[in-house]
C-alpha positions in Angstrom: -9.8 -183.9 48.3 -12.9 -185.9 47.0 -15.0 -184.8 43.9 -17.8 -182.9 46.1 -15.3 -181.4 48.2 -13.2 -179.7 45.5 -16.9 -178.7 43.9 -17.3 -177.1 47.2 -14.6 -175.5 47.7 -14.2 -174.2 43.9 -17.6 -172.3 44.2 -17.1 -170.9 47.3 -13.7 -169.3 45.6 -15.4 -168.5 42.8 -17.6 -166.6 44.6 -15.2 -164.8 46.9 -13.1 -164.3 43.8 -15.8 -163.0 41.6 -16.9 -159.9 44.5 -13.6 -158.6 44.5 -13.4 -158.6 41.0 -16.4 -157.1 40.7 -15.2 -153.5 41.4 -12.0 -153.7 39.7 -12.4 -150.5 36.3 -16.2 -149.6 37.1 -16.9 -145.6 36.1 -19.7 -144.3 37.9 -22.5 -142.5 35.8 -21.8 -138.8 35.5 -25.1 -137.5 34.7 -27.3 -139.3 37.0 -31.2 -139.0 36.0 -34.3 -139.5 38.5 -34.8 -143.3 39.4 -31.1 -144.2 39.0 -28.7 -145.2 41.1 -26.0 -142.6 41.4 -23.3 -145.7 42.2 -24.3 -148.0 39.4 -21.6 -148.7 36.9 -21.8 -146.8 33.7 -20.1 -150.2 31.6 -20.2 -152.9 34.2 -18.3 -155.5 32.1 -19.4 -158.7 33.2 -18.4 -161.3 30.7 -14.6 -160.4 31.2 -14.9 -160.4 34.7 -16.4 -163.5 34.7 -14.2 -165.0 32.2 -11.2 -163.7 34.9 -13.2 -165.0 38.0 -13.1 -168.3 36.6 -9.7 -168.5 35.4 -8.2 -166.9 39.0 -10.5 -169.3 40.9 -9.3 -172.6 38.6 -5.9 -171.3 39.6 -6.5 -170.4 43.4 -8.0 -173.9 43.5 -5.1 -176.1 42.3 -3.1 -174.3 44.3 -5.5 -175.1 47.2 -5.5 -178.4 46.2 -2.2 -178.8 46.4 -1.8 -177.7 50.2 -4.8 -179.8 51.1 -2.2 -182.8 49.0 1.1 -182.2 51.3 -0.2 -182.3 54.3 1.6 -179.4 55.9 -1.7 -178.6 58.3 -3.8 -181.8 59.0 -7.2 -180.5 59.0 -7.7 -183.8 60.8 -5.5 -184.1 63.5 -6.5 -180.5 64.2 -10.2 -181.8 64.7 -9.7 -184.8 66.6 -7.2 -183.0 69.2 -10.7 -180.0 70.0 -12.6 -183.5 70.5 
C-alpha cells in the first residue's frame, strides 16, 4: 500500500472507529432543563476516547496492512476479471 493510500484508508478507520467509540460509558442527563437535549451526554469524555480511537485505528490499520501485504484477495485480479 502507497503512502496516500494507507492515509486514506487510516482516516476512514479512524473515523468508523471513533463513532462506535463514541457511545461506549455516556450517562444521560438526569434532570434535563428547557433548551437541552434530553440525550446529550452528562461527561462526554472525549480526550480518552480519542486517545483510544487512535490507538485501535493504528492497530486495525497494521493489521489491514498486512492483508493488503499477503495477497490472500487480489483487489486486482478481482477488478480486471468485472472488466
Amino acid at each position: 500500500m502507497d503512502l496516500v493510500s494507507g492515509i486514506v484508508v487510516y482516516v476512514i478507520l479512524w473515523w468508523w472507529i471513533l463513532f462506535m467509540v463514541l457511545p461506549v460509558g455516556v450517562n444521560r442527563e438526569e434532570d434535563v432543563q428547557l433548551g437541552n437535549d434530553a440525550g446529550a451526554p452528562q461527561k462526554p469524555n472525549l480526550v480518552p476516547k480519542l486517545v483510544a480511537t487512535t490507538v485501535i485505528a493504528a492497530v486495525v490499520w497494521i493489521g489491514v496492512d498486512q492483508f493488503i501485504r499477503a495477497d490472500i484477495i487480489s483487489f486486482r485480479e478481482m477488478v480486471k476479471d468485472w472488466m
